[in-house]
TORPA-223852 format. One record per residue (C-alpha): residue number from 1; residue in one letter; chain; z negated, x, y negated. Coordinates in steps of 0.02 Angstrom, whole numbers, plus 32768, in hexadecimal, padded with zeros to 4 digits. Layout:
residues N
     i   aa   ch      w      u      v
   NUM    A    A      Z      X      Y
...
//
This chain:
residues 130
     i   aa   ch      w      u      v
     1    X    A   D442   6C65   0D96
     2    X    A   D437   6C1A   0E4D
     3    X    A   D3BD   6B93   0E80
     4    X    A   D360   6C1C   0EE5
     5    X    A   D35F   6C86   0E56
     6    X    A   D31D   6C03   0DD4
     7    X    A   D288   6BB6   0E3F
     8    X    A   D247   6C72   0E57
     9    X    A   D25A   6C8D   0DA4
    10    X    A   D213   6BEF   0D75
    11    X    A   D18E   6BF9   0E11
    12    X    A   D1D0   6B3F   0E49
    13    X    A   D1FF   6B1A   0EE0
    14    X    A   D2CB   6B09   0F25
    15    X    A   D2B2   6A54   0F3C
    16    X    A   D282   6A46   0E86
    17    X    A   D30C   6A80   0E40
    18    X    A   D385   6A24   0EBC
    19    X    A   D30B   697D   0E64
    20    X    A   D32F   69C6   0DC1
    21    X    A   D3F7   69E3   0DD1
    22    X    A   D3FA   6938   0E23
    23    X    A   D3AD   68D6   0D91
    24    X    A   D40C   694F   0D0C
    25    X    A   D37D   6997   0CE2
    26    X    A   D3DC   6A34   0CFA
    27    X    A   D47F   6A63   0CE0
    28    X    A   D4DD   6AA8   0D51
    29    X    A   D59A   6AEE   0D8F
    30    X    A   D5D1   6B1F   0E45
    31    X    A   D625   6BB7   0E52
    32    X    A   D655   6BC6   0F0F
    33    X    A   D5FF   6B63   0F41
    34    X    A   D55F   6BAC   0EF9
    35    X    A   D4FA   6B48   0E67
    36    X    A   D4E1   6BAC   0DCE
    37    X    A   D46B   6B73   0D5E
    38    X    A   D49B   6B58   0CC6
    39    X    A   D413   6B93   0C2A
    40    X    A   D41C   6B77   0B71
    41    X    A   D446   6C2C   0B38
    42    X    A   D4E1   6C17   0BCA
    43    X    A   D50E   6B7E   0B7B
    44    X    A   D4F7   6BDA   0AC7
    45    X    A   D54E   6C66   0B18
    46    X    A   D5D7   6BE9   0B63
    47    X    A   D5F8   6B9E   0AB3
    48    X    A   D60C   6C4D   0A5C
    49    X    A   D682   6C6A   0AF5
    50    X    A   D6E6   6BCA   0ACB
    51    X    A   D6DD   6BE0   09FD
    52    X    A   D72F   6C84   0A1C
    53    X    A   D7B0   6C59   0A7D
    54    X    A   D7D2   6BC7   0A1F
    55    X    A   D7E5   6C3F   0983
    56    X    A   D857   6CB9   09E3
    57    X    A   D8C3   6C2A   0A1B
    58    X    A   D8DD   6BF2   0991
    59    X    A   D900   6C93   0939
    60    X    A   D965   6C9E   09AF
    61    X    A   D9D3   6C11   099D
    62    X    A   D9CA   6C2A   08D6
    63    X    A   DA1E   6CD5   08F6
    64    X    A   DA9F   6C5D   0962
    65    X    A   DAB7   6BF0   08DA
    66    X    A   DACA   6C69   085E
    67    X    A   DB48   6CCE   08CA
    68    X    A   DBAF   6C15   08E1
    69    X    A   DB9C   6C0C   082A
    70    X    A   DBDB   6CB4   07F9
    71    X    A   DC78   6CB1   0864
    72    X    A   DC9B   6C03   082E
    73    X    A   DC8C   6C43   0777
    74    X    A   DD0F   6CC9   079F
    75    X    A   DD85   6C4C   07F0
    76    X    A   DD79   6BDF   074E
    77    X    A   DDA1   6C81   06D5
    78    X    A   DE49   6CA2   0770
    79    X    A   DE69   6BE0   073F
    80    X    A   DE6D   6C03   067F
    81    X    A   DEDE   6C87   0699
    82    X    A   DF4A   6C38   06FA
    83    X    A   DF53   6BB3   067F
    84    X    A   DF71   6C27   05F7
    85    X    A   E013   6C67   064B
    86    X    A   E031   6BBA   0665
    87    X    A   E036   6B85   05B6
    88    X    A   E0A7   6C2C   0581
    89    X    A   E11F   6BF2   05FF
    90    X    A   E11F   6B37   05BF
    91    X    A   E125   6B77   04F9
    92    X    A   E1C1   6BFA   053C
    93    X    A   E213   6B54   0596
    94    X    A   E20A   6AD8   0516
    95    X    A   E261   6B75   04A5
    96    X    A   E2E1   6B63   0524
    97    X    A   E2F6   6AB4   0529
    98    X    A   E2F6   6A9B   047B
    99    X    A   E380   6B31   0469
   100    X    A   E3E9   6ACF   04EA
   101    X    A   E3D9   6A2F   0484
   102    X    A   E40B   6A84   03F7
   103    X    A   E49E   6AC3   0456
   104    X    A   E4C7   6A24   04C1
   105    X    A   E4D1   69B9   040A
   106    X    A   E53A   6A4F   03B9
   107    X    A   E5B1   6A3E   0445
   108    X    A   E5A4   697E   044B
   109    X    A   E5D9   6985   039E
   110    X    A   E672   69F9   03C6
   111    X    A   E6A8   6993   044C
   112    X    A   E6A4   68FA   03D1
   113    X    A   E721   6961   034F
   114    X    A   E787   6981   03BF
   115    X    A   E7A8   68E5   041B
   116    X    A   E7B7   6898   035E
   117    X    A   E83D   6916   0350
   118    X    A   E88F   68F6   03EA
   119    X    A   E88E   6833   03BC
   120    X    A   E8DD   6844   0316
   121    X    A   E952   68C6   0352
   122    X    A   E993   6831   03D9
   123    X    A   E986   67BA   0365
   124    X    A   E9F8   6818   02C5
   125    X    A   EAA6   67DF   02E1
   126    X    A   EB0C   6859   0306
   127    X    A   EBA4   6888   028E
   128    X    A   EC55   6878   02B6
   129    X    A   ECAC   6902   02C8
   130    X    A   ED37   68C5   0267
//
């Protein structure tokens, strides 16, 4: 409501109402440079205003967060998978490795016959041919 608009409603004068907004008596906003008045069911009506869009803000960013929270929850269940192929592969490795221990000691050992051989068989004297 303008200052015209109050004082006629009010049946004060302009210059009254320019007193009142200057002592705070009345609240007021300038909108264009236009002062609105400012009444308790617009300030009621402002804070309903506000509430609301508080409420659908933050609705809003719950929705956000749960969005964030749901696509972080799928990434962790693409982790555990991951890691479950990662543990098949480990378990099939160390298989591996422990068949190629098994093989590397097996041949170790042959390796160790047979140089024993070849030692005693350059060690034996050799008979004469007589």
């Amino acid at each position: 409501m303008t200052v015209t608009e109050y004082a006629k409603k009010y049946s004060v004068s302009k210059q009254s109402v320019y007193d009142k907004l200057k002592r705070g008596t009345l609240k007021y906003k300038t909108i264009q440079g236009v002062k609105h008045i400012i009444l308790n069911a617009d300030i009621k009506e402002s804070i309903n205003s506000v509430d609301s869009t508080i409420e659908m803000i933050s609705k809003k960013k719950h929705k956000r967060i749960l969005k964030k929270l749901n696509k972080s929850m799928q990434e962790v269940e693409i982790l555990r998978e991951k890691i479950k192929g990662f543990k098949i592969l480990l378990i099939s490795k160390d298989s591996e490795i422990d068949t190629l221990k098994k093989s590397l000691s097996a041949f170790t050992i042959f390796l160790e016959k047979k140089e024993i051989k070849e030692i005693v068989h350059t060690v034996k004297p050799k008979k004469k041919k007589k």
